[in-house]
C-alpha positions as CSV (number, residue, x, y, z in Angstrom):
1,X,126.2,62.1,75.9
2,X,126.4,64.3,78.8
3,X,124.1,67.8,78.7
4,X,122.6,69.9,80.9
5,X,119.2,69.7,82.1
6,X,118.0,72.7,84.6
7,X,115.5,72.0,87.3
8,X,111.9,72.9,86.5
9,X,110.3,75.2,88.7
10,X,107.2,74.5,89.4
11,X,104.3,77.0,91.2
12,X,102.8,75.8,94.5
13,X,99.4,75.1,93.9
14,X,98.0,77.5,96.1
15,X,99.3,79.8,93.8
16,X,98.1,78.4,90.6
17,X,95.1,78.9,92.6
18,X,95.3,82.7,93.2
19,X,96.4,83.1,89.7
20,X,93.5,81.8,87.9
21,X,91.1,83.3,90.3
22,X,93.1,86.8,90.1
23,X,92.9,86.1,86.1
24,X,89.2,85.8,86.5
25,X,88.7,89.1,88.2
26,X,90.5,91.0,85.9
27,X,88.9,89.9,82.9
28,X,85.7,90.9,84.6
29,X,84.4,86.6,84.6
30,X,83.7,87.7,88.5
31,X,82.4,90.7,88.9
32,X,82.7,92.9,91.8
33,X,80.4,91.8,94.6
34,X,80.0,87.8,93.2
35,X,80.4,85.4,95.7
36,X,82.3,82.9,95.7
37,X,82.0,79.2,96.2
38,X,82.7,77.8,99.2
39,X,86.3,76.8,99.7
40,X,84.9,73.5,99.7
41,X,83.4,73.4,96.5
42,X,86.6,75.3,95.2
43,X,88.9,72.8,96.5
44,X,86.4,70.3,94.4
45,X,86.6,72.4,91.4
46,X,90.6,72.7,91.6
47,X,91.5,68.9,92.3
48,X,93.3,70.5,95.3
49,X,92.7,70.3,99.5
50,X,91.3,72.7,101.1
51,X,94.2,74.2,102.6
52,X,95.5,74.9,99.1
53,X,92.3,77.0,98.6
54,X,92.6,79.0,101.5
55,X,96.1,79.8,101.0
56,X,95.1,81.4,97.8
57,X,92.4,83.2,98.8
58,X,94.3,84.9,101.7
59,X,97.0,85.6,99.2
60,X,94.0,87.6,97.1
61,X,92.8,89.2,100.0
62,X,95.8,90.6,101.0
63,X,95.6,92.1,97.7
64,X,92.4,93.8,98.3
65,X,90.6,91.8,95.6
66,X,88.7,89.6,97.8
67,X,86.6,90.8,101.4
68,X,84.7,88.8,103.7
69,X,80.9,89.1,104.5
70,X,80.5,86.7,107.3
71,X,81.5,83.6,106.4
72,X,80.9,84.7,102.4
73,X,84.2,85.7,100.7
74,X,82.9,88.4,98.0
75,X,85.2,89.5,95.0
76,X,86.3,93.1,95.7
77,X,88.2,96.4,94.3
78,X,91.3,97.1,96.0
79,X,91.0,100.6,97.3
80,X,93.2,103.6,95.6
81,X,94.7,104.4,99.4
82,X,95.7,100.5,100.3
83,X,97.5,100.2,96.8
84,X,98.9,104.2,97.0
85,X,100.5,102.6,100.6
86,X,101.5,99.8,99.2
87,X,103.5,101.1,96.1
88,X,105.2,103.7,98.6
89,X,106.8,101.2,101.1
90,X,108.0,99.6,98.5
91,X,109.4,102.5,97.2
92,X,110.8,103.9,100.3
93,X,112.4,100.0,99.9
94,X,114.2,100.9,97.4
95,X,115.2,104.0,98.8
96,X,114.1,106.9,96.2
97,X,115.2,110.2,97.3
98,X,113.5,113.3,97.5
99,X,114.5,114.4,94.4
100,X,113.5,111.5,92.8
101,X,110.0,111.6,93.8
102,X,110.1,115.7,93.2
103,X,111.0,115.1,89.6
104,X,107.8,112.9,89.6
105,X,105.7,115.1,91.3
106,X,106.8,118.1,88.7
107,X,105.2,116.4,86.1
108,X,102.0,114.8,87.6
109,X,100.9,118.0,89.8
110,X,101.1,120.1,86.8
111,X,99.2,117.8,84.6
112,X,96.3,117.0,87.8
113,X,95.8,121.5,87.4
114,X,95.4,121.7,83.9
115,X,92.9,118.0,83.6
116,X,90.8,119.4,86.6
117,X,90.3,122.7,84.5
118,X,88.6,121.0,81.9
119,X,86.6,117.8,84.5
120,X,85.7,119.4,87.4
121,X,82.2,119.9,88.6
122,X,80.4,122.6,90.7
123,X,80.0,120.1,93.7
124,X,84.8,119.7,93.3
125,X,85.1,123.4,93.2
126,X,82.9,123.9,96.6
127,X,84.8,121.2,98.2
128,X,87.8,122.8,97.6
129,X,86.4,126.1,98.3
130,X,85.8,124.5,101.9
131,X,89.4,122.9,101.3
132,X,91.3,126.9,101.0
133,X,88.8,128.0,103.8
134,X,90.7,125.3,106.0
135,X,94.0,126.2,104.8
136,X,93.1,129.5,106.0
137,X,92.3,128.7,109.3
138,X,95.4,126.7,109.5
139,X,97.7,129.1,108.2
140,X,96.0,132.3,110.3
141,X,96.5,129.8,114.1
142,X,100.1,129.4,112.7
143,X,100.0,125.8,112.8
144,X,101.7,123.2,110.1
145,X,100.1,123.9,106.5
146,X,101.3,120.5,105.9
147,X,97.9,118.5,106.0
148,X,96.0,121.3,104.1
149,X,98.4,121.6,101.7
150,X,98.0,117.3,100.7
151,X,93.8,117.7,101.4
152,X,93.9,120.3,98.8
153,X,96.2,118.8,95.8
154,X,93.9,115.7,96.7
155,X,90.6,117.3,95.6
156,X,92.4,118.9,92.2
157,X,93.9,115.5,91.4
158,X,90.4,113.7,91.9
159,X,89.1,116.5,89.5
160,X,90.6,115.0,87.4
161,X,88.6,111.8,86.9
162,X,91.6,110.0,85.5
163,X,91.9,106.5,87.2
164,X,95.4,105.9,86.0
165,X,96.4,109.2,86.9
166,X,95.0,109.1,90.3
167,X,96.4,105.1,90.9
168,X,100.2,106.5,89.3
169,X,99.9,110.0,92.4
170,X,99.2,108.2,95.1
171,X,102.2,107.0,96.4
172,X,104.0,110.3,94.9
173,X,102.1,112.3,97.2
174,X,102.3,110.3,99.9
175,X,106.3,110.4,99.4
176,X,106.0,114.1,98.6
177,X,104.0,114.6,102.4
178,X,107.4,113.2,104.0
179,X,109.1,115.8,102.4
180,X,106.3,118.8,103.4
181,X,106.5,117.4,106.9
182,X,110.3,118.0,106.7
183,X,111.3,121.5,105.8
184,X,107.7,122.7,107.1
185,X,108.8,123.6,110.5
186,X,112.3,125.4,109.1
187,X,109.7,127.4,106.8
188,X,107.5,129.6,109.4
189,X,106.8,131.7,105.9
190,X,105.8,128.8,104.0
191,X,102.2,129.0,105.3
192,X,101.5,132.5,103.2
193,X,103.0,131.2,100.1
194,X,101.0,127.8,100.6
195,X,97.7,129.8,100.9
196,X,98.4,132.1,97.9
197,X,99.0,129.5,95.7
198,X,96.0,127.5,96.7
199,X,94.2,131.0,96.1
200,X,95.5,131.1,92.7
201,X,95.3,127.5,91.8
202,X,91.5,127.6,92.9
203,X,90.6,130.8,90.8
204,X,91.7,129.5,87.7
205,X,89.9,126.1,88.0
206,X,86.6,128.6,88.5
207,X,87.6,130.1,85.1
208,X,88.3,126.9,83.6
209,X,91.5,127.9,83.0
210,X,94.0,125.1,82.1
211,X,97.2,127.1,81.4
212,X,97.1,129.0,84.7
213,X,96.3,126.1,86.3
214,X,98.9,124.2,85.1
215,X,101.5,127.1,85.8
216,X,100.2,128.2,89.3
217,X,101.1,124.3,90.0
218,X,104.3,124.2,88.4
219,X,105.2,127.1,90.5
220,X,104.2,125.5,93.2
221,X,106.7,122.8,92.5
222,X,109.6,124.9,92.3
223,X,109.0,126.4,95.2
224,X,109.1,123.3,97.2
225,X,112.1,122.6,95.7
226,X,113.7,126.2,97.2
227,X,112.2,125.6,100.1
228,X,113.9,122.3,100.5
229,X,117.0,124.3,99.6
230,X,115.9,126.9,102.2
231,X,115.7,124.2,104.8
232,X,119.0,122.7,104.4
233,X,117.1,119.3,103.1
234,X,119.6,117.4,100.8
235,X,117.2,116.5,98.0
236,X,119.7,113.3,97.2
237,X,119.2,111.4,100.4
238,X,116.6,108.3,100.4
239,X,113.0,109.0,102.3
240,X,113.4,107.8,105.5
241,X,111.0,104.4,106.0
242,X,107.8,105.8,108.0
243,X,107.4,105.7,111.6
């Protein structure tokens, strides 16, 4: 009798390797800062050479869950700004548009303002006071407000103390910075604008004031979107990949 039988795909082992160490990790078996064993004793533990084991553990480094002291490989946490970069090439990949990653920001800046209101401390609200006192300096030498403008929505959204808000921003905002960085220099008047919202944004996280936050944010969003309008930007076309 005649059937069909399909191939079985089978992982290399250098994989099965990073898996169950990656599995390990995330369960919290290895902590951050354990060391682990040598690849030697590894390659003992796995039945596999030692090749095997150093493919997988250059495949976990690369992932930012592994660093190397010395010659000690110590288990690590993948830094919010390596996996932000990472998750916005591979967006820009797939070639979102600025509209696309607009939409997003629309709903995420809003919700950073009003989260802060209620999370932030004394210590956030003076480094953001020193935060508007650079957007000041930048707007009054006439120079791009583009920097400030990121620095500043930076230290509301880490007011918020929401780890799977900050991880789901990153790349948004880095995606978002292409888009500042494009209709900035067709926008001489943006600057003023940019400063008086920061102004607003900033007085209303004083008062604890999650509605006006959240407003003075969402205003903030449309007026991007004008100013994209404004600047002859076509919201529809994919984000360039970075130089």
């Amino acid at each position: 009798m005649a059937f069909d039988i399909e191939k079985l795909q089978l992982a290399p082992a250098y994989r099965a390797v990073s898996d169950d160490l990656r599995r390990r990790i995330v369960d919290g078996s290895l902590q951050q800062g354990d060391v682990l064993p040598t690849e030697t004793e590894l390659a003992s533990r796995f039945g596999v050479h030692r090749s095997t084991i150093r493919e997988g553990l250059r495949q976990l480094e690369q992932e930012g869950l592994l660093r190397r002291d010395g010659k000690r490989l110590l288990v690590s946490m993948p830094r919010q700004s390596d996996l932000a970069s990472t998750a916005e090439r591979a967006l820009r990949l797939r070639q979102v548009s600025f509209r696309d990653v607009w939409e997003v920001a629309s709903a995420l800046e809003p919700l950073c303002a009003a989260l802060a209101a209620a999370q932030i401390t004394d210590a956030e609200l003076e480094a953001l006071q020193r935060a508007l006192a650079r957007t000041e300096a930048v707007v009054a030498a006439g120079a791009s407000p583009v920097e400030a403008d990121i620095t500043f929505l930076d230290g509301v959204a880490a007011a918020t103390h929401n780890q799977a808000l900050l991880l789901a921003r990153g790349p948004v905002s880095l995606l978002m910075h292409a888009g500042y960085a494009a209709i900035a220099p067709k926008l001489p008047q943006s600057g003023a604008r940019l400063l008086d919202v920061h102004r607003q944004l900033l007085q209303a996280l004083q008062r604890r004031d999650a509605g006006t936050a959240e407003a003075v944010a969402r205003r903030h969003m449309q007026d991007y979107r004008r100013g994209c309008e404004v600047a002859g930007l076509d919201m529809d076309q994919p984000i360039p990949p970075a130089r």
